[in-house]
Predicted model as a PDB file, atoms N, CA, C, CB and O in Angstrom, pLDDT in the B-factor column:
MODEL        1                                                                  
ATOM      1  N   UNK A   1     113.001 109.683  80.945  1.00 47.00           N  
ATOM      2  CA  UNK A   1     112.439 108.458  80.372  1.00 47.00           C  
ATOM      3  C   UNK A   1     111.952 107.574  81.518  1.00 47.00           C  
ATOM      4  CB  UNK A   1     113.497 107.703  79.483  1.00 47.00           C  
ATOM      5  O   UNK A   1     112.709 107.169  82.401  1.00 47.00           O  
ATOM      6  N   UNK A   2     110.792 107.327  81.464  1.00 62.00           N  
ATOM      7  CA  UNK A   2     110.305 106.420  82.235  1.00 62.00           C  
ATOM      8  C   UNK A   2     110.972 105.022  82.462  1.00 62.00           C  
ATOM      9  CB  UNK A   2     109.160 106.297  81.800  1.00 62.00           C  
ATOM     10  O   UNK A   2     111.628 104.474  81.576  1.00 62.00           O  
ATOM     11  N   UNK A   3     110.730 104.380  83.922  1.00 75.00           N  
ATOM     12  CA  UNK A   3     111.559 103.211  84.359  1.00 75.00           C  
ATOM     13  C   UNK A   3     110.781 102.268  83.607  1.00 75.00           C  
ATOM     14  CB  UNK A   3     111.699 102.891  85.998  1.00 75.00           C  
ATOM     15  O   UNK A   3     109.951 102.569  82.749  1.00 75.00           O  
ATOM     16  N   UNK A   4     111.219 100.644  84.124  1.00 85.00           N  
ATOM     17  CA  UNK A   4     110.506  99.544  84.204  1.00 85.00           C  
ATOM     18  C   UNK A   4     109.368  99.647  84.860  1.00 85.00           C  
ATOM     19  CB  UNK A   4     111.141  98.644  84.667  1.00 85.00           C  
ATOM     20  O   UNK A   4     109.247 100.670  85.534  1.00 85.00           O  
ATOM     21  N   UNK A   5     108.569  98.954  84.865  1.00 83.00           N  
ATOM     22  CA  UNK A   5     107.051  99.101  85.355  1.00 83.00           C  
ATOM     23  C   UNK A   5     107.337  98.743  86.926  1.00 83.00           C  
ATOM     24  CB  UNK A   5     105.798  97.906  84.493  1.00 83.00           C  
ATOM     25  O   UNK A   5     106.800  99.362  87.844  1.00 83.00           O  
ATOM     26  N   UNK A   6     108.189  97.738  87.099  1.00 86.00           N  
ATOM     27  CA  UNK A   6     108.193  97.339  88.781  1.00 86.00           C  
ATOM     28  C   UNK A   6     109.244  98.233  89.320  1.00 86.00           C  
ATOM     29  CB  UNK A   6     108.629  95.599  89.198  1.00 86.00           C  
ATOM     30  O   UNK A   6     109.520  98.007  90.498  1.00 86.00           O  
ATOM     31  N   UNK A   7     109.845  99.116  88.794  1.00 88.00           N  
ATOM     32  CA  UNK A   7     111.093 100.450  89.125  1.00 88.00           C  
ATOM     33  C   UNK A   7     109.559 101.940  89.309  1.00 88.00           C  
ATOM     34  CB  UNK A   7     112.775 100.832  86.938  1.00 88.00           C  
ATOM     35  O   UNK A   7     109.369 102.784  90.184  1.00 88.00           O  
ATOM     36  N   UNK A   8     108.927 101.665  88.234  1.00 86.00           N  
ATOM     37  CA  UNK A   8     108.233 103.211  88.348  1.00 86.00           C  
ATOM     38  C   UNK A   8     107.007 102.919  89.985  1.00 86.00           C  
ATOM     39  CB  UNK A   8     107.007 103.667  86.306  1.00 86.00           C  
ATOM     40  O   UNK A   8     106.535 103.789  90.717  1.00 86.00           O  
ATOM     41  N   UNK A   9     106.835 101.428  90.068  1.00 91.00           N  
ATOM     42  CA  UNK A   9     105.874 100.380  91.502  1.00 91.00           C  
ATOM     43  C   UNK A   9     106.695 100.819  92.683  1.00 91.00           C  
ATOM     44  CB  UNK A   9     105.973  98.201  91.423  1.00 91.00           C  
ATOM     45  O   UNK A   9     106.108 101.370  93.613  1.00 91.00           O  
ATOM     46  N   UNK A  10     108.456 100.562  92.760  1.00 92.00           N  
ATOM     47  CA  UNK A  10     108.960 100.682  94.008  1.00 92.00           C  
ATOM     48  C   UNK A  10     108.754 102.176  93.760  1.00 92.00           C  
ATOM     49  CB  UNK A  10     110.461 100.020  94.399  1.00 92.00           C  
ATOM     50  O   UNK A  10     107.602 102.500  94.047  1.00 92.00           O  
ATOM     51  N   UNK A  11     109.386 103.029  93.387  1.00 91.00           N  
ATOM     52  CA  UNK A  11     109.469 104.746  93.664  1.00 91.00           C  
ATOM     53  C   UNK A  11     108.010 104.945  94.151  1.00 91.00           C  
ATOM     54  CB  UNK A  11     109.849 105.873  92.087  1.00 91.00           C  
ATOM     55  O   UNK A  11     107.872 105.609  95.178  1.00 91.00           O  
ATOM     56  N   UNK A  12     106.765 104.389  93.465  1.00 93.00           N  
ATOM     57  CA  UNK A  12     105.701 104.937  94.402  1.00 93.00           C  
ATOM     58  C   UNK A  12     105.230 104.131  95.304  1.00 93.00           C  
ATOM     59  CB  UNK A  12     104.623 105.382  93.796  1.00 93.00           C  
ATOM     60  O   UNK A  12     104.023 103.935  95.445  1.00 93.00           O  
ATOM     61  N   UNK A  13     105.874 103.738  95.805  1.00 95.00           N  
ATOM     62  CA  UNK A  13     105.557 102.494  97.445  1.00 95.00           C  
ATOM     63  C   UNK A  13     105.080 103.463  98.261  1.00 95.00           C  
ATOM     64  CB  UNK A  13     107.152 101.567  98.461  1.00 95.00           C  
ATOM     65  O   UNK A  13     105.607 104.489  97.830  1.00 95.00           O  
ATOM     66  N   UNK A  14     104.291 103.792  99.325  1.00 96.00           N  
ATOM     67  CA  UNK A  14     104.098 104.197 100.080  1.00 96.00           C  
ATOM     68  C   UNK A  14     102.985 105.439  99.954  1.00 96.00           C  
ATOM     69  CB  UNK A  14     105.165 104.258 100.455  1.00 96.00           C  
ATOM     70  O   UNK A  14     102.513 106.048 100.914  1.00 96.00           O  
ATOM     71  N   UNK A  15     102.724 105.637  98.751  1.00 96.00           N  
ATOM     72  CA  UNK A  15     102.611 107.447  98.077  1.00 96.00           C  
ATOM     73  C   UNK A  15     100.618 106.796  97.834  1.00 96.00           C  
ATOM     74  CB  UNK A  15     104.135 108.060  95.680  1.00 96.00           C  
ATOM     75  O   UNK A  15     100.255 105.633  97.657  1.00 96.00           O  
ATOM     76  N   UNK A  16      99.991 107.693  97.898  1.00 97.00           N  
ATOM     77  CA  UNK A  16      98.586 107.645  97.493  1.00 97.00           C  
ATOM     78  C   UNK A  16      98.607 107.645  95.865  1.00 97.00           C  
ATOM     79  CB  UNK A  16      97.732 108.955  98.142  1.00 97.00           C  
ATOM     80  O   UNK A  16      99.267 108.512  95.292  1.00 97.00           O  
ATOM     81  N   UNK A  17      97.790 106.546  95.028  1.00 96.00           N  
ATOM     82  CA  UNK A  17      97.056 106.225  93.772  1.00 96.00           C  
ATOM     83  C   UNK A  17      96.334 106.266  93.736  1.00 96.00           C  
ATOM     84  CB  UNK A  17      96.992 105.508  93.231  1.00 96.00           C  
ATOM     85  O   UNK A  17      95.681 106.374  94.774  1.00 96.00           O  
ATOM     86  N   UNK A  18      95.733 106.221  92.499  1.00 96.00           N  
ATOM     87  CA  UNK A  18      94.536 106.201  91.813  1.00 96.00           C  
ATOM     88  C   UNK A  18      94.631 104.853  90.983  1.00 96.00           C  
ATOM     89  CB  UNK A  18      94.334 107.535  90.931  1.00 96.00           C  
ATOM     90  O   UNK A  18      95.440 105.146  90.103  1.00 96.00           O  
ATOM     91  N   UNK A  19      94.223 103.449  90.768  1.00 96.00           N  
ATOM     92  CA  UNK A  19      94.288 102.582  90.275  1.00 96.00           C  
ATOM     93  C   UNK A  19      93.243 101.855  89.128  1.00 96.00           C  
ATOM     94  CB  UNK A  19      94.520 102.140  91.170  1.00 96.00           C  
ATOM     95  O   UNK A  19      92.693 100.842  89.560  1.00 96.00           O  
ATOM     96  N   UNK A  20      92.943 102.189  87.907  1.00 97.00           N  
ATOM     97  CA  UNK A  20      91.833 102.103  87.053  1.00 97.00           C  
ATOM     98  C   UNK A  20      91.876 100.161  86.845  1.00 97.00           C  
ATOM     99  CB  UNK A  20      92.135 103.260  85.423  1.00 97.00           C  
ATOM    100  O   UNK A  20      92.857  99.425  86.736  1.00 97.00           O  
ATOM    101  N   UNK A  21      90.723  99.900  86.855  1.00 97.00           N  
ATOM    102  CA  UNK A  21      90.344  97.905  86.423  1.00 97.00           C  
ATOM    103  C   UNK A  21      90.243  98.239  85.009  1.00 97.00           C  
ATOM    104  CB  UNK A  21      88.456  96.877  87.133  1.00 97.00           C  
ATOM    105  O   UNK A  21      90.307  99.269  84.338  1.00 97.00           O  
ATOM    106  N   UNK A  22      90.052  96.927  84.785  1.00 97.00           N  
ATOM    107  CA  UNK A  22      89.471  96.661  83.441  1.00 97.00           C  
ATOM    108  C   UNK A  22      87.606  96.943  83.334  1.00 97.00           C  
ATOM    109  CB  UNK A  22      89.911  94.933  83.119  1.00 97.00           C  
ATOM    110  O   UNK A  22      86.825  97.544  82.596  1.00 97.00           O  
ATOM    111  N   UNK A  23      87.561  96.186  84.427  1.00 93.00           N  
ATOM    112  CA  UNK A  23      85.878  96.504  84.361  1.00 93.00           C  
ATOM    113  C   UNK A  23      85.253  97.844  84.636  1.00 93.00           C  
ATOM    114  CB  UNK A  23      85.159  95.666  85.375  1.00 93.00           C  
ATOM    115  O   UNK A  23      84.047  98.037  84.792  1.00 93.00           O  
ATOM    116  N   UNK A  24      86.244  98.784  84.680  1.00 96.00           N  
ATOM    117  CA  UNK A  24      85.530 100.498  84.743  1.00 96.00           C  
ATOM    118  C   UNK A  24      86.069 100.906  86.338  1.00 96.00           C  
ATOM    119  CB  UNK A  24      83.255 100.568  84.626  1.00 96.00           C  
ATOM    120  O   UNK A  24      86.234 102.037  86.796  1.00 96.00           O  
ATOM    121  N   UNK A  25      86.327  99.296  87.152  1.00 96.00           N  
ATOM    122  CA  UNK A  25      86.142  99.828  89.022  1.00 96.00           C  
ATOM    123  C   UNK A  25      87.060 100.945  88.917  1.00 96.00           C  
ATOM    124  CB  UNK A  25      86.788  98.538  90.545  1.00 96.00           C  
ATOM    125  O   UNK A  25      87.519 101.141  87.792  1.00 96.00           O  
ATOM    126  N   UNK A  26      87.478 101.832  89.993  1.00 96.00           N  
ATOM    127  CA  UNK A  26      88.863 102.665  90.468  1.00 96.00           C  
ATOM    128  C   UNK A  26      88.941 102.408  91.739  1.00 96.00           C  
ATOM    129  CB  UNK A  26      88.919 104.281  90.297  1.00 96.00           C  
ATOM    130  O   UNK A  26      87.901 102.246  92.377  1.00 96.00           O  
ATOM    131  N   UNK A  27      90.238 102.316  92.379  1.00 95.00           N  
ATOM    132  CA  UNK A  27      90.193 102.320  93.507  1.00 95.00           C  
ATOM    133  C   UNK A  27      91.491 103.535  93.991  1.00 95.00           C  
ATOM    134  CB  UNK A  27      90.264 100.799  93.920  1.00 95.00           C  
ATOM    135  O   UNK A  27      92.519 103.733  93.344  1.00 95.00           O  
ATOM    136  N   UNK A  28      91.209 104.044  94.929  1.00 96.00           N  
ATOM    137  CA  UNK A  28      92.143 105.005  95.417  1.00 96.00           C  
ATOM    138  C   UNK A  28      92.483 104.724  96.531  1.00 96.00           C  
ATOM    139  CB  UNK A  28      91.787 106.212  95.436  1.00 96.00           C  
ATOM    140  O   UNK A  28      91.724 104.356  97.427  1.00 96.00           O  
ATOM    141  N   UNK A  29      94.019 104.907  96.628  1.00 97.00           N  
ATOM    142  CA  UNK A  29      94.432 104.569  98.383  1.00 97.00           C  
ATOM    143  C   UNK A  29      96.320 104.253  98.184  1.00 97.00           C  
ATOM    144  CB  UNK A  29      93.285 102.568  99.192  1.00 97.00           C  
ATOM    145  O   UNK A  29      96.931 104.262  97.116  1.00 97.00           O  
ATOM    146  N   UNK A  30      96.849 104.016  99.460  1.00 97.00           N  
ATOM    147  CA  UNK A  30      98.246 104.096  99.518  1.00 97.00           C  
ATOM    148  C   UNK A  30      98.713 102.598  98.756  1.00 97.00           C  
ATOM    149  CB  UNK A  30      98.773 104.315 101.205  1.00 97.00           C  
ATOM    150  O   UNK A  30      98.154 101.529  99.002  1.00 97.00           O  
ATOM    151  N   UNK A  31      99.550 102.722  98.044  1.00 97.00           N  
ATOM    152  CA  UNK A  31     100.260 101.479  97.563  1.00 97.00           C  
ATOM    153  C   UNK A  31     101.134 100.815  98.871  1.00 97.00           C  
ATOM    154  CB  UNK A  31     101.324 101.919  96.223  1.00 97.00           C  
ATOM    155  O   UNK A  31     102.201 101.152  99.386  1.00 97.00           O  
ATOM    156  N   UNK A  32     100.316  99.874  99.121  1.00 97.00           N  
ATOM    157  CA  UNK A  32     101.224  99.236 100.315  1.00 97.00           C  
ATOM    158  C   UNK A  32     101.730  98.388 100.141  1.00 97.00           C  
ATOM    159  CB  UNK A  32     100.810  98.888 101.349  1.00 97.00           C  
ATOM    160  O   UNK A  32     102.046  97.860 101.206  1.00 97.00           O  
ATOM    161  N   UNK A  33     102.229  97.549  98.813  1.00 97.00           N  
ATOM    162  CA  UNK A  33     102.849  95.963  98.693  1.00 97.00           C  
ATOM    163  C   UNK A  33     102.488  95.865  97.066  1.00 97.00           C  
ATOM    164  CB  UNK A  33     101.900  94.502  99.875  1.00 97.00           C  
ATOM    165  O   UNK A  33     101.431  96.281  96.590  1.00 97.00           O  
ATOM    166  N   UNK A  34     103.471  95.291  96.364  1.00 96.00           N  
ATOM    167  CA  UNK A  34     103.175  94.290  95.165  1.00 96.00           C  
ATOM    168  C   UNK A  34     104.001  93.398  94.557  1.00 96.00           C  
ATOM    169  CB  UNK A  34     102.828  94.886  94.177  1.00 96.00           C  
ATOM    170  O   UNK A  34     105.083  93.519  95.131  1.00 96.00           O  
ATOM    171  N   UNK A  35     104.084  92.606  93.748  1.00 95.00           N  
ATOM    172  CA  UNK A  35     104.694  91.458  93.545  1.00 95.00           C  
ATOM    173  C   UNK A  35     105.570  92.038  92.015  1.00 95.00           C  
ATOM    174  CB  UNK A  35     103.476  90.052  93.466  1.00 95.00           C  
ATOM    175  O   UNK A  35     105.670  93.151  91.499  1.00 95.00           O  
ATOM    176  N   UNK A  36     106.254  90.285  91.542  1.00 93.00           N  
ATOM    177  CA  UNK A  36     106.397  90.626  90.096  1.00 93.00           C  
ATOM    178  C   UNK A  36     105.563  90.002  89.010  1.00 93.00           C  
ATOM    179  CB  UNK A  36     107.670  90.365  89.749  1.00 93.00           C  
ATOM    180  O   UNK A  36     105.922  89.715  87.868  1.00 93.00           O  
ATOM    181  N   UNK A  37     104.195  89.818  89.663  1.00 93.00           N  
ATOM    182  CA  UNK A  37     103.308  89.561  88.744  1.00 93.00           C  
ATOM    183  C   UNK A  37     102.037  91.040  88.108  1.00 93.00           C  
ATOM    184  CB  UNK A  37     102.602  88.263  89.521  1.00 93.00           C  
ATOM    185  O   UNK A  37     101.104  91.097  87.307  1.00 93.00           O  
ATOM    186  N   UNK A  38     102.814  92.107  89.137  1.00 93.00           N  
ATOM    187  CA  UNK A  38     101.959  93.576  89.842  1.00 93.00           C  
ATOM    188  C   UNK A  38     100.895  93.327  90.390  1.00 93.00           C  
ATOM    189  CB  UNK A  38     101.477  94.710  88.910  1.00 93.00           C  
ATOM    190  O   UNK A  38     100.060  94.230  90.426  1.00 93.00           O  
ATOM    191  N   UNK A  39     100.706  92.538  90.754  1.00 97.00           N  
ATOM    192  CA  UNK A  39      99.720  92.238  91.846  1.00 97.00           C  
ATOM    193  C   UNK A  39      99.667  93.458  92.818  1.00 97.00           C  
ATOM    194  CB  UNK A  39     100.134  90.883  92.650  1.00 97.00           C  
ATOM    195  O   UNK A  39     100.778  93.730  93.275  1.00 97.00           O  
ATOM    196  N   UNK A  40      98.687  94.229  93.230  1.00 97.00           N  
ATOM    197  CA  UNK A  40      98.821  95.155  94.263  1.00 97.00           C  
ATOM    198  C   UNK A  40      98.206  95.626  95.649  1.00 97.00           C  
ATOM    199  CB  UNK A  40      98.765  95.905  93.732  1.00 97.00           C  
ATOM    200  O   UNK A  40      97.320  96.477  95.726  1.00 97.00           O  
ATOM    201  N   UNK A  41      98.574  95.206  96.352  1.00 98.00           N  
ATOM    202  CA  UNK A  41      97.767  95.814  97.910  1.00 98.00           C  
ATOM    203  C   UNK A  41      97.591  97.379  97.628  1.00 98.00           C  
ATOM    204  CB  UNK A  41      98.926  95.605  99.621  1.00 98.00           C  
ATOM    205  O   UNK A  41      98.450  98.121  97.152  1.00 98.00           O  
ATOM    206  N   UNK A  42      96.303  97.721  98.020  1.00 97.00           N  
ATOM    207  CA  UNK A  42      95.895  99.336  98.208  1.00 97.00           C  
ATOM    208  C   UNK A  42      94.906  99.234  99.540  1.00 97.00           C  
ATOM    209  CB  UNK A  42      94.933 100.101  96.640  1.00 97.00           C  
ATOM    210  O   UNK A  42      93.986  98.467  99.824  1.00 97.00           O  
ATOM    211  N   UNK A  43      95.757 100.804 100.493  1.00 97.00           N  
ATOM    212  CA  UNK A  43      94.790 100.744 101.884  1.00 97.00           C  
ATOM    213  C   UNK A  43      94.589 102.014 101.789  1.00 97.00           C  
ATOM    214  CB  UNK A  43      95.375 100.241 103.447  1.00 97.00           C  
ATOM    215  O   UNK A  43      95.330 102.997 101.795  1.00 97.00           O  
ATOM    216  N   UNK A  44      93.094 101.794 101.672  1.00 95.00           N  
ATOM    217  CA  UNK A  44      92.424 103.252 102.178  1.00 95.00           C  
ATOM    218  C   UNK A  44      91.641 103.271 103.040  1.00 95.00           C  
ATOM    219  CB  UNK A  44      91.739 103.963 101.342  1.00 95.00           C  
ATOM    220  O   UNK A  44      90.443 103.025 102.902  1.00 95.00           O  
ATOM    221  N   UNK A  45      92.243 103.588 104.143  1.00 91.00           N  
ATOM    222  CA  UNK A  45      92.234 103.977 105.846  1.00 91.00           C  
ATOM    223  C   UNK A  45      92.318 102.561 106.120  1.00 91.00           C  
ATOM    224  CB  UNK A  45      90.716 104.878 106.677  1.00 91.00           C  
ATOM    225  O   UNK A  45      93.266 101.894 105.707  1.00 91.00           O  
ATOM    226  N   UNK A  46      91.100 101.927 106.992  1.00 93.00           N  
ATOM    227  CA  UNK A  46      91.266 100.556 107.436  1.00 93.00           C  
ATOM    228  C   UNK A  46      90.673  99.811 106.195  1.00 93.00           C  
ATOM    229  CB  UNK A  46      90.497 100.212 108.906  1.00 93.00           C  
ATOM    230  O   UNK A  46      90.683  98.585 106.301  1.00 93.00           O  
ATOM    231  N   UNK A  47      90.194 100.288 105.119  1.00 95.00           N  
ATOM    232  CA  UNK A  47      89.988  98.937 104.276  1.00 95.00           C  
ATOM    233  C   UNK A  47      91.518  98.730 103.434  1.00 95.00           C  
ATOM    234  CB  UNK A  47      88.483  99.133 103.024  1.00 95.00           C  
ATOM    235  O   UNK A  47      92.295  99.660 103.214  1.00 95.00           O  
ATOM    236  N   UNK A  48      91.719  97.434 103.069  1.00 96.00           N  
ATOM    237  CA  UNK A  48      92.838  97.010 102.154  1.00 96.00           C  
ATOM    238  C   UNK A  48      92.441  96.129 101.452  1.00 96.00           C  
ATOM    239  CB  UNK A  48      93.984  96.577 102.685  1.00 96.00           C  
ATOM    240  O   UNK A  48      91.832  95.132 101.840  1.00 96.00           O  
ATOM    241  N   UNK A  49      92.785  96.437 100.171  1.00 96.00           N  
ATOM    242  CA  UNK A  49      92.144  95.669  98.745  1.00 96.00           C  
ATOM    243  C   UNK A  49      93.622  95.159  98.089  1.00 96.00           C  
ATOM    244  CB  UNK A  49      91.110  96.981  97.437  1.00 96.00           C  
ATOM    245  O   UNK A  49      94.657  95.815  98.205  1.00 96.00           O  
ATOM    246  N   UNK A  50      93.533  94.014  97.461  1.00 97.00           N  
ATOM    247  CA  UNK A  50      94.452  93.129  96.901  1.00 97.00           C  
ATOM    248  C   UNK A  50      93.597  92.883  95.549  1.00 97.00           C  
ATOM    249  CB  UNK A  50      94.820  91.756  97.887  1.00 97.00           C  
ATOM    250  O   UNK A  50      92.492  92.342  95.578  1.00 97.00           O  
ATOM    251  N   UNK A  51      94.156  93.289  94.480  1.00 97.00           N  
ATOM    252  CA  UNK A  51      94.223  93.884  93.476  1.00 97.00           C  
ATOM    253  C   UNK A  51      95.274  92.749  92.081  1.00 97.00           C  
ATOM    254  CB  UNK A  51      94.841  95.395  94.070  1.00 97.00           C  
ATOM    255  O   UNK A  51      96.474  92.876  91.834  1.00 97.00           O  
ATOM    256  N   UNK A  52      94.390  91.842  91.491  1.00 97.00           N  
ATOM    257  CA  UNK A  52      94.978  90.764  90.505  1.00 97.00           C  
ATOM    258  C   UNK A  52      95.849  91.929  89.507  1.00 97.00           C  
ATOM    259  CB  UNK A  52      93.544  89.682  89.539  1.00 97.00           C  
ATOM    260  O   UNK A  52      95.150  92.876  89.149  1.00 97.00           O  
ATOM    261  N   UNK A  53      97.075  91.941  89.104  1.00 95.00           N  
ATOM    262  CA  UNK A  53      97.940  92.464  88.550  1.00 95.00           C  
ATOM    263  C   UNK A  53      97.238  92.249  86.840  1.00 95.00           C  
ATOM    264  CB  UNK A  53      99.402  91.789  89.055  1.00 95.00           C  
ATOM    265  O   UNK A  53      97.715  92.756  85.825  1.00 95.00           O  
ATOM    266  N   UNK A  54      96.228  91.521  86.898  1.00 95.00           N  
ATOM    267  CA  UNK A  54      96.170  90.576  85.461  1.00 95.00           C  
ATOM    268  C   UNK A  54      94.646  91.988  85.064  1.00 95.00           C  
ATOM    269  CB  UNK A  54      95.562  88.015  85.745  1.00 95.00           C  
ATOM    270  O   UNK A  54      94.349  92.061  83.872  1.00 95.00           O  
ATOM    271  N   UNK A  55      94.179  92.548  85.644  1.00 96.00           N  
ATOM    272  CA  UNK A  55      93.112  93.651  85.780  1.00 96.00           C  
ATOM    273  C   UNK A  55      93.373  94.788  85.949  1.00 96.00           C  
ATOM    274  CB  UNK A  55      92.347  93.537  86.641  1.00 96.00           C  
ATOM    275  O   UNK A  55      92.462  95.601  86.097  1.00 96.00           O  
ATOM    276  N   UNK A  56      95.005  95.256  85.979  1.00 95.00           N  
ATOM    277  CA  UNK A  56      95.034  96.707  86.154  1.00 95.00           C  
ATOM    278  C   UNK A  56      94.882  97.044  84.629  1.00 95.00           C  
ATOM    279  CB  UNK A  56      96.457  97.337  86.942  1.00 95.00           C  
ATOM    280  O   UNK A  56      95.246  96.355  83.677  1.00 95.00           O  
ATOM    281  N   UNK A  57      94.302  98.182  84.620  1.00 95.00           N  
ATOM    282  CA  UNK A  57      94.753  99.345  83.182  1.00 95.00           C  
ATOM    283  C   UNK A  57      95.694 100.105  83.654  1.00 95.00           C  
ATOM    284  CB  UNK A  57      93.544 100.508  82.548  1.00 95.00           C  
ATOM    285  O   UNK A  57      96.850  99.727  83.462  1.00 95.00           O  
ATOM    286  N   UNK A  58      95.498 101.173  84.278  1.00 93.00           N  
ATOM    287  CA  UNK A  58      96.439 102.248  84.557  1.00 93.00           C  
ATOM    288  C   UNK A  58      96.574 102.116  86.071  1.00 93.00           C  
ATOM    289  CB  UNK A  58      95.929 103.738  84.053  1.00 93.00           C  
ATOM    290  O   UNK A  58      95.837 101.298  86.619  1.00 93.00           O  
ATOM    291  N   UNK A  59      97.491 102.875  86.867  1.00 92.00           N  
ATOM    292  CA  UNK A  59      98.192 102.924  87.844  1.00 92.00           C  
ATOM    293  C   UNK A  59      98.487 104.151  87.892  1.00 92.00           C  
ATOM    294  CB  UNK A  59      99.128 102.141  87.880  1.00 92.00           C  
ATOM    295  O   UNK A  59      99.441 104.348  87.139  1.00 92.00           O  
ATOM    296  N   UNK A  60      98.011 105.478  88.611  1.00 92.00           N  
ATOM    297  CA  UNK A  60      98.565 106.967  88.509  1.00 92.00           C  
ATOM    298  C   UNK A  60      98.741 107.528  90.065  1.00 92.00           C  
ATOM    299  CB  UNK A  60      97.399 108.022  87.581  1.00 92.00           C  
ATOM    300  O   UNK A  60      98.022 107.390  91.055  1.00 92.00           O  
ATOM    301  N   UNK A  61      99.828 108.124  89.888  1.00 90.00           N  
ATOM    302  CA  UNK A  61     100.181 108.512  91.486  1.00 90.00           C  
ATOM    303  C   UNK A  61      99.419 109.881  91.436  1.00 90.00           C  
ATOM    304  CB  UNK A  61     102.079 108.692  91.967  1.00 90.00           C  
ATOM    305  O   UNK A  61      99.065 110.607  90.507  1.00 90.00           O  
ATOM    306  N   UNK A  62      99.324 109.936  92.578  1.00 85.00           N  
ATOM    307  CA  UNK A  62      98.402 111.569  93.136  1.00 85.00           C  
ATOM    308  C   UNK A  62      99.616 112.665  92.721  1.00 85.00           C  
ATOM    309  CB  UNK A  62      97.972 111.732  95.422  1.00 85.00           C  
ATOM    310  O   UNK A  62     100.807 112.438  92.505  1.00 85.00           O  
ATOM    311  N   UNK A  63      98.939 113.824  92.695  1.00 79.00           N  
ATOM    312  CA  UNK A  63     100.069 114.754  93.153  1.00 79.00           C  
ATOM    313  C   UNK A  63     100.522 115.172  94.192  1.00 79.00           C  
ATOM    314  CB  UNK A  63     100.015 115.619  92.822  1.00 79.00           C  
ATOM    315  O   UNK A  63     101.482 115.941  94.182  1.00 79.00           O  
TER     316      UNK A  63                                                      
ENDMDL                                                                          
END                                                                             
């Protein structure tokens, strides 16, 4: 059974996502930081994107 949403956030700290918006964007890259609003930092390579928690749809870890 799946965790809490900020329990299933810490287990993939560090791990490469796939992160879907509301407006269609995706962004892919390592989960490096988020809050308890899910607010989320994503770095892929030297860019890092900060990510309004209030715009995610989905959140999927790589394999």
């Amino acid at each position: 059974m799946p965790g809490r949403p900020l329990d299933v956030l810490e287990e993939t700290l560090g791990e490469e996502v796939t992160v879907h918006l509301k407006g269609g964007e995706v962004y892919d890259g390592v989960l490096e930081g988020y809050d308890q609003h899910m607010n989320l930092v994503v770095a892929d390579g030297e860019n890092t994107t900060i990510i309004r928690g209030d715009n995610v749809v989905s959140i999927q870890p790589e394999p």
